[in-house]
mmCIF file as Biopython writes it, N, C-alpha, C and O atoms, coordinates in Angstrom:
data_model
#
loop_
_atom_site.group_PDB
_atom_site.id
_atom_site.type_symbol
_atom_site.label_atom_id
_atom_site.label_alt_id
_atom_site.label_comp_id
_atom_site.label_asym_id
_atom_site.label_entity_id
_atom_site.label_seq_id
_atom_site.pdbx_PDB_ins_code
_atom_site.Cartn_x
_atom_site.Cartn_y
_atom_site.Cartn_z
_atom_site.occupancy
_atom_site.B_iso_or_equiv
_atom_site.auth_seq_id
_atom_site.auth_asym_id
_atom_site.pdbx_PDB_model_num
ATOM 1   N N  . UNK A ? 1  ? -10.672 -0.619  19.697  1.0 0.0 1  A 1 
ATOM 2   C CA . UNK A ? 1  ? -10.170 0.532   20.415  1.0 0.0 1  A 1 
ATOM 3   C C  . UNK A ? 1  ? -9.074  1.198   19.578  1.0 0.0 1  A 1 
ATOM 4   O O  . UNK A ? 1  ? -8.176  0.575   19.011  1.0 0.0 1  A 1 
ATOM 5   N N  . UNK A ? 2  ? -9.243  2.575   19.558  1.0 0.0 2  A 1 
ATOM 6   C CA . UNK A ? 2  ? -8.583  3.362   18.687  1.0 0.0 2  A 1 
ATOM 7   C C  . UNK A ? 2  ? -7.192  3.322   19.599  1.0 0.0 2  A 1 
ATOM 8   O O  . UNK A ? 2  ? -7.299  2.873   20.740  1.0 0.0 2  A 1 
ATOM 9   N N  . UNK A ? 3  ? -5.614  3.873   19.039  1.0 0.0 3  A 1 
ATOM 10  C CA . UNK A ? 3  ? -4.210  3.308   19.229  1.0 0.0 3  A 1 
ATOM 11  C C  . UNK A ? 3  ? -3.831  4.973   18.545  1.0 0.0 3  A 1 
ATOM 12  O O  . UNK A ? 3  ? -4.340  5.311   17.476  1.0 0.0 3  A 1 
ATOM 13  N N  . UNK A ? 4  ? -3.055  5.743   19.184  1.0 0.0 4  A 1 
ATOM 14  C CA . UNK A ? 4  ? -2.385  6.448   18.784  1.0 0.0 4  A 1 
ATOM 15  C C  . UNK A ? 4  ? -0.671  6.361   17.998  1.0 0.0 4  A 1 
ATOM 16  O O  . UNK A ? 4  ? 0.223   6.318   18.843  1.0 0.0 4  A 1 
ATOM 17  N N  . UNK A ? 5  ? -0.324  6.340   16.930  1.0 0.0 5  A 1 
ATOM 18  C CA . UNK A ? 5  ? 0.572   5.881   16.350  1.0 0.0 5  A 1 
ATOM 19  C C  . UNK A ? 5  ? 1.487   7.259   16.046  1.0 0.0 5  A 1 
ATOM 20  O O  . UNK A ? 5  ? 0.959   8.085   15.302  1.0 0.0 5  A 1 
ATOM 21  N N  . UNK A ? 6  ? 2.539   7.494   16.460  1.0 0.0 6  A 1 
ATOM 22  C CA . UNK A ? 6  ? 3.020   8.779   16.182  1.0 0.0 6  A 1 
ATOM 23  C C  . UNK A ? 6  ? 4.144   8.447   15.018  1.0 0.0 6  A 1 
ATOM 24  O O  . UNK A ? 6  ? 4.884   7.464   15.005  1.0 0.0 6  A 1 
ATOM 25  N N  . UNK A ? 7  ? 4.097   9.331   14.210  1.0 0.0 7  A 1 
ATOM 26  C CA . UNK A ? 7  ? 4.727   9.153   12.479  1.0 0.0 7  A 1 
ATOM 27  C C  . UNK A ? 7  ? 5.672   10.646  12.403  1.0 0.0 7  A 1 
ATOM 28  O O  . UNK A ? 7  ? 5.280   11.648  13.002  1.0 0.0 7  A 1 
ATOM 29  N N  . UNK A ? 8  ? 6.498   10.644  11.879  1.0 0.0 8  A 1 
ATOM 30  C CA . UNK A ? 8  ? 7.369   11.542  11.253  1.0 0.0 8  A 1 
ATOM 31  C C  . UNK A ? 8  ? 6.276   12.712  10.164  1.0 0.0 8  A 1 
ATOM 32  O O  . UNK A ? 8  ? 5.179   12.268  9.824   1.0 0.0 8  A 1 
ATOM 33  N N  . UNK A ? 9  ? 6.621   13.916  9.775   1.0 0.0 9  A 1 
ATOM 34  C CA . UNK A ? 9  ? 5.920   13.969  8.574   1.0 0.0 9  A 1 
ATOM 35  C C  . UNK A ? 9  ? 6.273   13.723  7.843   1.0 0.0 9  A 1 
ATOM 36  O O  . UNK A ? 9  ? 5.315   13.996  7.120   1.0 0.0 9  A 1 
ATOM 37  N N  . UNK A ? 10 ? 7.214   13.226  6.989   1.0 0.0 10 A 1 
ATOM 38  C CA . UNK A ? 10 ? 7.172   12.729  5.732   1.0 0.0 10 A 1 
ATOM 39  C C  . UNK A ? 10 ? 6.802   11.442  5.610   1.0 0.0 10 A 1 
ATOM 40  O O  . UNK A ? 10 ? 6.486   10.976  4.515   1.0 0.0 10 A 1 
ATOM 41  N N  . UNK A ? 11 ? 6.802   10.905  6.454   1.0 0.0 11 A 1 
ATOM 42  C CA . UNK A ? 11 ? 6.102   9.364   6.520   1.0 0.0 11 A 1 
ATOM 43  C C  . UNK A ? 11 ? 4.082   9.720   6.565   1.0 0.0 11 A 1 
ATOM 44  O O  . UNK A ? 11 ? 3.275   9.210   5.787   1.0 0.0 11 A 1 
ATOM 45  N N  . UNK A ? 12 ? 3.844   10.420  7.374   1.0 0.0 12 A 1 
ATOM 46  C CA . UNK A ? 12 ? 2.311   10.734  7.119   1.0 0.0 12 A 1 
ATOM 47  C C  . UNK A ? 12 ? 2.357   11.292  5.477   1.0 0.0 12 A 1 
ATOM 48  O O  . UNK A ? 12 ? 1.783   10.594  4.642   1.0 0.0 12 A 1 
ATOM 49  N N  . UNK A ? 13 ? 2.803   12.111  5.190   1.0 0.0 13 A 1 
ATOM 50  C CA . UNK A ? 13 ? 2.988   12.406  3.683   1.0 0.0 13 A 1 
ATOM 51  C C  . UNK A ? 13 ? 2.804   11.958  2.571   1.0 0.0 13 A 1 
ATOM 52  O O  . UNK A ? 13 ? 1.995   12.298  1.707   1.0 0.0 13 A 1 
ATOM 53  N N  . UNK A ? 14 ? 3.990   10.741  2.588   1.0 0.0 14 A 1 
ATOM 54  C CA . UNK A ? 14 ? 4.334   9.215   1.970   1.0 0.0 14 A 1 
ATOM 55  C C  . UNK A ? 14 ? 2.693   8.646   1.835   1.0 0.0 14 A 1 
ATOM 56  O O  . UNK A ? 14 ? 1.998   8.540   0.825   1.0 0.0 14 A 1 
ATOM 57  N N  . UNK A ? 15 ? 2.323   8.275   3.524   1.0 0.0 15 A 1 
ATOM 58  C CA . UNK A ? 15 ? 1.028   7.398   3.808   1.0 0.0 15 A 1 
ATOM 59  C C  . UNK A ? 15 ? 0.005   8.258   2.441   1.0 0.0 15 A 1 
ATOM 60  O O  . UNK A ? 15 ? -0.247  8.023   1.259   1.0 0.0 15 A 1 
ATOM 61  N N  . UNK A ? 16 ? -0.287  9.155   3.284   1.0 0.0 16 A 1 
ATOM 62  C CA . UNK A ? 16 ? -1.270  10.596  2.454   1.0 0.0 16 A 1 
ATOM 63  C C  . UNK A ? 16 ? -1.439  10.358  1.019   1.0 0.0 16 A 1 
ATOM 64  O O  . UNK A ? 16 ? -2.527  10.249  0.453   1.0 0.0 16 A 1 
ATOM 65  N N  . UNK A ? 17 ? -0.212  10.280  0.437   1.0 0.0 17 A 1 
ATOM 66  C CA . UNK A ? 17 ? 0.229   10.063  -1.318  1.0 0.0 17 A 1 
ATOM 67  C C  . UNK A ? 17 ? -0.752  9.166   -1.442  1.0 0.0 17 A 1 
ATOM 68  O O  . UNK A ? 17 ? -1.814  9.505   -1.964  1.0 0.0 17 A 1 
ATOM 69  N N  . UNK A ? 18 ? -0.593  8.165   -1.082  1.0 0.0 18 A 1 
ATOM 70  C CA . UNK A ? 18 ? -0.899  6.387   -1.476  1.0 0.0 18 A 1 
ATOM 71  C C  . UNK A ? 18 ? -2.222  6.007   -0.852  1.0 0.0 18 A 1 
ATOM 72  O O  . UNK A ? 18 ? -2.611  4.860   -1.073  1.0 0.0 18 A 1 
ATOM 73  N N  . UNK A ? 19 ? -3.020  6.850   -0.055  1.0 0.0 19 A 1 
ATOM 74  C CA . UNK A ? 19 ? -4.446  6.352   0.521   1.0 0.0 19 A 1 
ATOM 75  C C  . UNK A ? 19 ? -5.269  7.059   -0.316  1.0 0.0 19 A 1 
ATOM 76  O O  . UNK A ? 19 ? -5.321  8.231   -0.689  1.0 0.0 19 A 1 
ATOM 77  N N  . UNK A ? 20 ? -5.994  5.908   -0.551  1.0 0.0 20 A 1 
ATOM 78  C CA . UNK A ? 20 ? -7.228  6.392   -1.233  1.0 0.0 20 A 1 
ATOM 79  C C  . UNK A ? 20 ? -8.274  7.419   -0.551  1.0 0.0 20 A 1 
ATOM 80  O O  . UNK A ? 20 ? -8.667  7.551   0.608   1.0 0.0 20 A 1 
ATOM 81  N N  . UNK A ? 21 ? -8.548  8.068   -1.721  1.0 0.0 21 A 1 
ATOM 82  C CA . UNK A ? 21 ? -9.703  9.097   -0.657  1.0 0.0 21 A 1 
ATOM 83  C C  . UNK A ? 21 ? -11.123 8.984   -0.175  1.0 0.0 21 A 1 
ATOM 84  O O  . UNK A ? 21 ? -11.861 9.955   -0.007  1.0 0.0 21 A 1 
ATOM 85  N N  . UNK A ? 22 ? -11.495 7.572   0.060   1.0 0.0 22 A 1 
ATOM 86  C CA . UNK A ? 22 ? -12.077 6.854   0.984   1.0 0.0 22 A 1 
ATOM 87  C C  . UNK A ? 22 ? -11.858 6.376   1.994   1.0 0.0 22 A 1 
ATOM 88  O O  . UNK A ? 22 ? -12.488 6.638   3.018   1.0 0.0 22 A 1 
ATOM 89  N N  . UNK A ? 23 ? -10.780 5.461   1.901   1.0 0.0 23 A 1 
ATOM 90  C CA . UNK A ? 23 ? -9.773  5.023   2.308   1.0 0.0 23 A 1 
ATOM 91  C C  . UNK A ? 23 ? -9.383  5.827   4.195   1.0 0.0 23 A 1 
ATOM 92  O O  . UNK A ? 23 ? -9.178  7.036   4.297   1.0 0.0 23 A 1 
ATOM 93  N N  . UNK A ? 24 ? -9.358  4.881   5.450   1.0 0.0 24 A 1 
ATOM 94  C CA . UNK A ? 24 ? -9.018  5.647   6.701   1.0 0.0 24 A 1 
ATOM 95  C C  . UNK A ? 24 ? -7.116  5.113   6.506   1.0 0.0 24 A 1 
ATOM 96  O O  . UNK A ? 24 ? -6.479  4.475   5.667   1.0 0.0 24 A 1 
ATOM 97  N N  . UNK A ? 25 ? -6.849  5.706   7.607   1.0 0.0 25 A 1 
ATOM 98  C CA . UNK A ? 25 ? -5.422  5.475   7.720   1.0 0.0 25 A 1 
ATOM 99  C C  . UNK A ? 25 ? -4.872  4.176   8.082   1.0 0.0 25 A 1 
ATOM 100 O O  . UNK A ? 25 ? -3.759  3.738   7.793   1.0 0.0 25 A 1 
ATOM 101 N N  . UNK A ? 26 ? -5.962  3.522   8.869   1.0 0.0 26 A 1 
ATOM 102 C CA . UNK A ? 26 ? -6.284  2.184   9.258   1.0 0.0 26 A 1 
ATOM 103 C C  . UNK A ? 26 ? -6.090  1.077   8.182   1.0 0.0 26 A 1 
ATOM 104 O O  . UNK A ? 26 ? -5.266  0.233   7.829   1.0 0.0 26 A 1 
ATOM 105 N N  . UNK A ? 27 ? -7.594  1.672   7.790   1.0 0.0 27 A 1 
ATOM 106 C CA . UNK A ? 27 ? -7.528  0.316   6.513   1.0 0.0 27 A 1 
ATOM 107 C C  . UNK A ? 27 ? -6.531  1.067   5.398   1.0 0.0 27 A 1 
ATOM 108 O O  . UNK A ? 27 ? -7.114  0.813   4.343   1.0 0.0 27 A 1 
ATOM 109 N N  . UNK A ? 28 ? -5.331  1.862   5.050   1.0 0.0 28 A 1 
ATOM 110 C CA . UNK A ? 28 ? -4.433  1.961   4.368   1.0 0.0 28 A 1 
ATOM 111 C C  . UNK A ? 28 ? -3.381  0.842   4.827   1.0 0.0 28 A 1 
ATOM 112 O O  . UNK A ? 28 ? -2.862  -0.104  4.234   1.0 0.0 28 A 1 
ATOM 113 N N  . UNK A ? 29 ? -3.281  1.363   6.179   1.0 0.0 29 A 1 
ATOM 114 C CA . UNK A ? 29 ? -2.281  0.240   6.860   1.0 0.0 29 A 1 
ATOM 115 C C  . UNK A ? 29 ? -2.639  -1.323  6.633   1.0 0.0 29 A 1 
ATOM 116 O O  . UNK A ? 29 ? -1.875  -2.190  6.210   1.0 0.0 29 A 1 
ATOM 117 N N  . UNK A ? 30 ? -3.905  -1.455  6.996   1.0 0.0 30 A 1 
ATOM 118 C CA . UNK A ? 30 ? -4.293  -2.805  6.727   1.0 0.0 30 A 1 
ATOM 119 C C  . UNK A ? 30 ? -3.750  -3.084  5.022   1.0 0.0 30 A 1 
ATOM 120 O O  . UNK A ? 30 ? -2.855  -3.901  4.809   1.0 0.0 30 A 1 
ATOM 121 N N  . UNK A ? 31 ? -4.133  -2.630  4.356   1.0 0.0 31 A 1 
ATOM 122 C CA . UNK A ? 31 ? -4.357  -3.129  3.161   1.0 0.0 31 A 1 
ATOM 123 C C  . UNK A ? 31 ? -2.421  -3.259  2.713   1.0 0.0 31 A 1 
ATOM 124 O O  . UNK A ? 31 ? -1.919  -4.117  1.987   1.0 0.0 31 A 1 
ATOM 125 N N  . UNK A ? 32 ? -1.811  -2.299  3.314   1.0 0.0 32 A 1 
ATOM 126 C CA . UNK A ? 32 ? -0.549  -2.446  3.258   1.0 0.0 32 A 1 
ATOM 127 C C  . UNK A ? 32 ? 0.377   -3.629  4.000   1.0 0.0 32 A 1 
ATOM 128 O O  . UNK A ? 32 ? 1.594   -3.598  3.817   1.0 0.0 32 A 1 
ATOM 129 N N  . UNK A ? 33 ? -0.207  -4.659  4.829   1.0 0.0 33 A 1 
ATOM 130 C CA . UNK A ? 33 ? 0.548   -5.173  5.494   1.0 0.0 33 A 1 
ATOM 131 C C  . UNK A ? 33 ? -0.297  -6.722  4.607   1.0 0.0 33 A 1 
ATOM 132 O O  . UNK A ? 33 ? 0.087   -7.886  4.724   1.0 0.0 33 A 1 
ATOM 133 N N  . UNK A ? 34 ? -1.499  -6.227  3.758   1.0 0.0 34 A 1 
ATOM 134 C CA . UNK A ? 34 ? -1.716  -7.814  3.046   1.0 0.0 34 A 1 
ATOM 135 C C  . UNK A ? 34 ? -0.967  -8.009  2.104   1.0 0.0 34 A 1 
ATOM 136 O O  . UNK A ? 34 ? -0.917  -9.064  1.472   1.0 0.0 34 A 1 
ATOM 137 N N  . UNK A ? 35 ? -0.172  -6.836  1.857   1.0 0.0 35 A 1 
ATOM 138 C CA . UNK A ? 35 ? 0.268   -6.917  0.417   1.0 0.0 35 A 1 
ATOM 139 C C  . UNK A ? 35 ? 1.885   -6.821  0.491   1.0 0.0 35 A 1 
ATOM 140 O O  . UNK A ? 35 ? 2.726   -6.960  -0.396  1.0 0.0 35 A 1 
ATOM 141 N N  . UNK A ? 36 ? 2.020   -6.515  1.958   1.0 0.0 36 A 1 
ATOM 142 C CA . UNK A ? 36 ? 3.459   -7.155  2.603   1.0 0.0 36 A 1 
ATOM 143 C C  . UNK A ? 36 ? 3.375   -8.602  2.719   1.0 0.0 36 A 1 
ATOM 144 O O  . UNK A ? 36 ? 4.304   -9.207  2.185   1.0 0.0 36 A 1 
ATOM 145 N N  . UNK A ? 37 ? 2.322   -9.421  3.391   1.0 0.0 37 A 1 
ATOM 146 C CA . UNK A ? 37 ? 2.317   -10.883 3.295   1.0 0.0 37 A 1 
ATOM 147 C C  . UNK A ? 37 ? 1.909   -11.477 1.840   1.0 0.0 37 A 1 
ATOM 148 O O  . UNK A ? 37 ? 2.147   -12.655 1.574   1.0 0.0 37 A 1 
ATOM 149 N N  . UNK A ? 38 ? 1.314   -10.649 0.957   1.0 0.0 38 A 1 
ATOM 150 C CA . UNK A ? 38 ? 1.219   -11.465 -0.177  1.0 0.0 38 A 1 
ATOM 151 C C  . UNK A ? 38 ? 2.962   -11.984 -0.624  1.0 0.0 38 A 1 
ATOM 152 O O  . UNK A ? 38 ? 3.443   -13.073 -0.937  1.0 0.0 38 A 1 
ATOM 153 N N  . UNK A ? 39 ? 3.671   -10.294 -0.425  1.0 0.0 39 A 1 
ATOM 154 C CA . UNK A ? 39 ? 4.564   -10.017 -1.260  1.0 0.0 39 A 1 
ATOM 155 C C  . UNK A ? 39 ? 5.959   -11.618 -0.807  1.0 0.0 39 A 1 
ATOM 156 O O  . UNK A ? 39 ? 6.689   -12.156 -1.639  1.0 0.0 39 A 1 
ATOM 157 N N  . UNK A ? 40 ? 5.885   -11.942 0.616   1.0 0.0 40 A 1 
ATOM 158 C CA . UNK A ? 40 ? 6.778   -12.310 1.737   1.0 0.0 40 A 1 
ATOM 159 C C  . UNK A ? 40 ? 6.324   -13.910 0.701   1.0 0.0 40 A 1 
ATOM 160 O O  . UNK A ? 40 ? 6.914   -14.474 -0.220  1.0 0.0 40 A 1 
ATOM 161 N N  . UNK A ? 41 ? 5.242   -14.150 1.297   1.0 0.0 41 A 1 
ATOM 162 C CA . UNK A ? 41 ? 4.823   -15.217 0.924   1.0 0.0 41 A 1 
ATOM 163 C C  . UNK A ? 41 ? 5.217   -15.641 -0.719  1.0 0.0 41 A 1 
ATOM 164 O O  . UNK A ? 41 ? 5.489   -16.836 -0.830  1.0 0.0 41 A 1 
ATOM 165 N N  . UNK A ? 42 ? 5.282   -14.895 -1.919  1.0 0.0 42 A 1 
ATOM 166 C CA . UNK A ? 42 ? 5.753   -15.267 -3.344  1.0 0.0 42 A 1 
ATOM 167 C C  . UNK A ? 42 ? 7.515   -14.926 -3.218  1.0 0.0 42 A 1 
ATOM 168 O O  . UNK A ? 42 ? 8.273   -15.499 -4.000  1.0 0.0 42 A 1 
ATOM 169 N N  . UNK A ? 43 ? 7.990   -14.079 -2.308  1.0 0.0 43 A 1 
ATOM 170 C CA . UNK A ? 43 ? 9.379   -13.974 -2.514  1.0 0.0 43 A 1 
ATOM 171 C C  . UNK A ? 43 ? 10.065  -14.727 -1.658  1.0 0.0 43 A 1 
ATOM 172 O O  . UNK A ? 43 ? 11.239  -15.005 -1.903  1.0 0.0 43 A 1 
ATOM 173 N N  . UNK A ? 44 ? 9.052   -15.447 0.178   1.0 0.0 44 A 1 
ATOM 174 C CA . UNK A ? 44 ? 9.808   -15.804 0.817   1.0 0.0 44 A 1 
ATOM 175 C C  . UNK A ? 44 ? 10.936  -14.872 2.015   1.0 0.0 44 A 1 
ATOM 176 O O  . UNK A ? 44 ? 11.623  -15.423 2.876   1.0 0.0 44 A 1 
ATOM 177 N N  . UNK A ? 45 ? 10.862  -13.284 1.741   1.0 0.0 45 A 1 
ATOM 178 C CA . UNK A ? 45 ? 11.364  -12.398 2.367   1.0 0.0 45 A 1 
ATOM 179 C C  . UNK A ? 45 ? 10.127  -11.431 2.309   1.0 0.0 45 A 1 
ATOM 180 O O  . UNK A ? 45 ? 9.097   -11.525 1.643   1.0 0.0 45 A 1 
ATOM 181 N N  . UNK A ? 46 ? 10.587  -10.349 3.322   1.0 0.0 46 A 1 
ATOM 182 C CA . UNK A ? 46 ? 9.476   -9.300  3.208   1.0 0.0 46 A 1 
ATOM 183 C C  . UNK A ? 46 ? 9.984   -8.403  1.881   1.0 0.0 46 A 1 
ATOM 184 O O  . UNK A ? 46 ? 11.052  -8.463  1.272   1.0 0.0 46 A 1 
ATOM 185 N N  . UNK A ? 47 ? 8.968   -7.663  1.696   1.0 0.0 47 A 1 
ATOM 186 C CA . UNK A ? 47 ? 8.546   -6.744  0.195   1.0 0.0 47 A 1 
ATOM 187 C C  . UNK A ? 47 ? 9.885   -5.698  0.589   1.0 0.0 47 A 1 
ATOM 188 O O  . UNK A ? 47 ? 9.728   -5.178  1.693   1.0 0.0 47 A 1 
ATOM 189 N N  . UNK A ? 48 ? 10.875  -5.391  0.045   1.0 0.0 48 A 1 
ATOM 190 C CA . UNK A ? 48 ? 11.549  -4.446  -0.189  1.0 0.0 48 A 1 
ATOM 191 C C  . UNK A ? 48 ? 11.244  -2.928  -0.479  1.0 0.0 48 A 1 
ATOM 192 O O  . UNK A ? 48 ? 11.811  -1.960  0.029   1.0 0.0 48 A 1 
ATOM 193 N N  . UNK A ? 49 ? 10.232  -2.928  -1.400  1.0 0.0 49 A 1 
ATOM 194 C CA . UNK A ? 49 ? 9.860   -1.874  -1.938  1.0 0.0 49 A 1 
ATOM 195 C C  . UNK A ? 49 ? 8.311   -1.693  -2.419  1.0 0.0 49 A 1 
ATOM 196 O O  . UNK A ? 49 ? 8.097   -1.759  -3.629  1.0 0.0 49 A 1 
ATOM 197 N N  . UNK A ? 50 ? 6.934   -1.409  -1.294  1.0 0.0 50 A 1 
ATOM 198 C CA . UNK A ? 50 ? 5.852   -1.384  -1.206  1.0 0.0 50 A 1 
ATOM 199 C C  . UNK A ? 50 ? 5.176   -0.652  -2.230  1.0 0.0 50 A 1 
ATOM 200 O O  . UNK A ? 50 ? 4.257   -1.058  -2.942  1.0 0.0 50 A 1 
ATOM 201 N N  . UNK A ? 51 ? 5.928   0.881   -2.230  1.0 0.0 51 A 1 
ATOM 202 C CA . UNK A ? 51 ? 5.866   1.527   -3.419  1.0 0.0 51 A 1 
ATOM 203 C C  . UNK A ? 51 ? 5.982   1.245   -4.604  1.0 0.0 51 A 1 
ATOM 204 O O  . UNK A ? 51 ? 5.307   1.753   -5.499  1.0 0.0 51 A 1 
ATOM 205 N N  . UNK A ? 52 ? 7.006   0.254   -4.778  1.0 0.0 52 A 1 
ATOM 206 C CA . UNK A ? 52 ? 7.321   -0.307  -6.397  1.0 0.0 52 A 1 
ATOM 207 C C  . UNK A ? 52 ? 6.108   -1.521  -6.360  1.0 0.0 52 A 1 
ATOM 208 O O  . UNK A ? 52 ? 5.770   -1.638  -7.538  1.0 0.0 52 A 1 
ATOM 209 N N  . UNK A ? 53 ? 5.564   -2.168  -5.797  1.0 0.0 53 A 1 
ATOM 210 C CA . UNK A ? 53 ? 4.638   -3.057  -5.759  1.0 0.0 53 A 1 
ATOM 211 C C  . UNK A ? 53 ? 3.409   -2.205  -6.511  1.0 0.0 53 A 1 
ATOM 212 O O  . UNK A ? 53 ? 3.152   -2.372  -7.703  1.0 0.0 53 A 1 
ATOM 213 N N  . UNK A ? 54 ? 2.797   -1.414  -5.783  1.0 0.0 54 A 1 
ATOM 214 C CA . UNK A ? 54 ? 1.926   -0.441  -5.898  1.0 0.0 54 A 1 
ATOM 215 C C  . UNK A ? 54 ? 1.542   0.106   -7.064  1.0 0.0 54 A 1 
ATOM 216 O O  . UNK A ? 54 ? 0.394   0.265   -7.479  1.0 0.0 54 A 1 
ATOM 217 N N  . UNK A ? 55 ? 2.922   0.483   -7.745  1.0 0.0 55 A 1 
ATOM 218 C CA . UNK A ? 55 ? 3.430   1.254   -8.825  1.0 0.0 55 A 1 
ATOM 219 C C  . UNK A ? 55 ? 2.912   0.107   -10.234 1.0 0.0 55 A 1 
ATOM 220 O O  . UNK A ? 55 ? 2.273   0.293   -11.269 1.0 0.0 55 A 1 
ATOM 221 N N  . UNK A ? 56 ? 3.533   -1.024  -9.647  1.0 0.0 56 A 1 
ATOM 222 C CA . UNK A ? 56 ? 3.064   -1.870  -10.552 1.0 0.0 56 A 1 
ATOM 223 C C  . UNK A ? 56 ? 1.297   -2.492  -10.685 1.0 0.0 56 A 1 
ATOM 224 O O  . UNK A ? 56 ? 0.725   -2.744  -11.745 1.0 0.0 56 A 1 
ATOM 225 N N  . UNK A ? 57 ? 0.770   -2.613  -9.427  1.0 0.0 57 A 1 
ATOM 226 C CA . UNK A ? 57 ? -0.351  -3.114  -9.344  1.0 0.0 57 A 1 
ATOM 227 C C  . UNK A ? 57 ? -1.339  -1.911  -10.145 1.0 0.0 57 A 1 
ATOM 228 O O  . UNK A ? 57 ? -2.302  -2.195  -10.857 1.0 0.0 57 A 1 
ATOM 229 N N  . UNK A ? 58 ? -1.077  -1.153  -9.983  1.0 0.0 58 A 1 
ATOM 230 C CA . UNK A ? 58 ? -1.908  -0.078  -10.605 1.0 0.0 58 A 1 
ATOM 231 C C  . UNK A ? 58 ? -1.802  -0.007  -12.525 1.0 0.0 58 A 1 
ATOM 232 O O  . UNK A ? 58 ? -2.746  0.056   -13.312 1.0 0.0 58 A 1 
ATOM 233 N N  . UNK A ? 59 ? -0.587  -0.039  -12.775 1.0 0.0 59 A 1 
ATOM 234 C CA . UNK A ? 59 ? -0.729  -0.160  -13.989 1.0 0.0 59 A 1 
ATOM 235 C C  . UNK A ? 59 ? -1.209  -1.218  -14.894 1.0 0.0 59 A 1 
ATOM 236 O O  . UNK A ? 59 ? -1.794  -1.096  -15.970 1.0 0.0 59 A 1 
ATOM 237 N N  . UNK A ? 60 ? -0.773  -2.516  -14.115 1.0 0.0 60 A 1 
ATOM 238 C CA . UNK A ? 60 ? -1.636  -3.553  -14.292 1.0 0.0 60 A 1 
ATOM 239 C C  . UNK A ? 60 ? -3.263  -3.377  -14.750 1.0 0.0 60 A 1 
ATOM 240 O O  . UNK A ? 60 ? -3.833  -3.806  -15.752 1.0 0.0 60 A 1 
ATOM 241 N N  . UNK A ? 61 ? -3.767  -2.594  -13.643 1.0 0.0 61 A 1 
ATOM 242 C CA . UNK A ? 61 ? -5.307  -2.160  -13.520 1.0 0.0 61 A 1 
ATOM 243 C C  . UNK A ? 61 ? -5.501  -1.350  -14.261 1.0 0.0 61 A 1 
ATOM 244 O O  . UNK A ? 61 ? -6.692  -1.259  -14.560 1.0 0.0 61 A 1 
ATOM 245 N N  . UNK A ? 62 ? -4.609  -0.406  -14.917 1.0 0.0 62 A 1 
ATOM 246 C CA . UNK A ? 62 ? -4.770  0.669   -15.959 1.0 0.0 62 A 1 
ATOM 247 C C  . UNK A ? 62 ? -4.745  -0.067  -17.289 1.0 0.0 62 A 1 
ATOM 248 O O  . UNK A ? 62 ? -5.467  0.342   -18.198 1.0 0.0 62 A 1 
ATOM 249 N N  . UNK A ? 63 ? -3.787  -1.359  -17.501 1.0 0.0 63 A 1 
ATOM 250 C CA . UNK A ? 63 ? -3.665  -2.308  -18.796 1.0 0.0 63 A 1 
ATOM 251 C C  . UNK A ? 63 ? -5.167  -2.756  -19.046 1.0 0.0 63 A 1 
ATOM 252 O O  . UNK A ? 63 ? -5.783  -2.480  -20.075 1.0 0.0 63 A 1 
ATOM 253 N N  . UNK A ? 64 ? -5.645  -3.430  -18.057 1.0 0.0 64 A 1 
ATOM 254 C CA . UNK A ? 64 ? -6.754  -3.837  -17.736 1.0 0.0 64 A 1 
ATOM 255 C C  . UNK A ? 64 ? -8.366  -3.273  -18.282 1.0 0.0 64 A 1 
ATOM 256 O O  . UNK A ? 64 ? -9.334  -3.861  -18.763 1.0 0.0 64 A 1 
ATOM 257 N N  . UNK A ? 65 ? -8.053  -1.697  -17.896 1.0 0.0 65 A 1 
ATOM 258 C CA . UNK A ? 65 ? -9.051  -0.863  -17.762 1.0 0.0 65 A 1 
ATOM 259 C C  . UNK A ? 65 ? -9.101  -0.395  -19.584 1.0 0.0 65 A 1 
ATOM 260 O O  . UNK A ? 65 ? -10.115 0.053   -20.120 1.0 0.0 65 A 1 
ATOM 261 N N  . UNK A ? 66 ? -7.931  -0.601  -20.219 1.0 0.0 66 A 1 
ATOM 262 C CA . UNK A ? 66 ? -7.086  0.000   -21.829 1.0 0.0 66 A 1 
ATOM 263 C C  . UNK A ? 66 ? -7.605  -1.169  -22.835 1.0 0.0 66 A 1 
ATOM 264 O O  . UNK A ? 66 ? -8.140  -0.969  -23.926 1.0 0.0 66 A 1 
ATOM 265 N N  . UNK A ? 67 ? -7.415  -2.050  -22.418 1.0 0.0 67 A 1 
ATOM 266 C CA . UNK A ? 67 ? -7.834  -3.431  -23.140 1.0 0.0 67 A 1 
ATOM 267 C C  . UNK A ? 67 ? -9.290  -3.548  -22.764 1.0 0.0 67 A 1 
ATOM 268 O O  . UNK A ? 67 ? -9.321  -4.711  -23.165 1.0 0.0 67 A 1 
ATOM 269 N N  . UNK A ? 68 ? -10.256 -3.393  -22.434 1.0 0.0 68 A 1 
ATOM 270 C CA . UNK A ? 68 ? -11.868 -3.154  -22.587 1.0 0.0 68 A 1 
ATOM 271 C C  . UNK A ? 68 ? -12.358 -2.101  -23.204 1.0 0.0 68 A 1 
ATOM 272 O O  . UNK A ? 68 ? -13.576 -1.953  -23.301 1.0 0.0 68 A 1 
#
C-alpha cells in the first residue's frame, strides 16, 4: 500500500539529484537506508554523510569501469 510522505523542496530536489532514472522514489529510499545500515554496521554509528558515501561509491565504479 502506497504512503504519502510529504518532503520540503529542496529535499525532493536533493532526492531527484541522486535517483537514478529508472529508479522510483521508493526503491531510492530503499536503496538509501541499505547503505545507511551497511554504513552503521562498519562505523557502528549511523552514516553522517550519505552523499559523501555515494560520491565515493561511484568513483570507485568509475576506477573500475577505467582499469578494463
Amino acid at each position: 500500500m502506497a504512503k504519502n510522505i510529504p518532503v520540503t523542496d529542496d529535499v525532493y530536489k536533493q532526492l531527484n539529484e541522486i535517483r537514478e532514472d529508472y529508479e522510483s522514489f521508493s526503491s531510492l529510499i530503499r536503496r538509501l537506508l541499505r547503505i545507511r545500515s551497511k554504513l552503521s554496521s562498519l562505523a557502528g554509528t549511523s552514516a553522517e554523510s550519505i552523499e559523501e558515501w555515494l560520491e565515493i561509491q561511484q568513483l570507485r565504479e568509475e576506477g573500475t569501469k577505467n582499469q578494463s
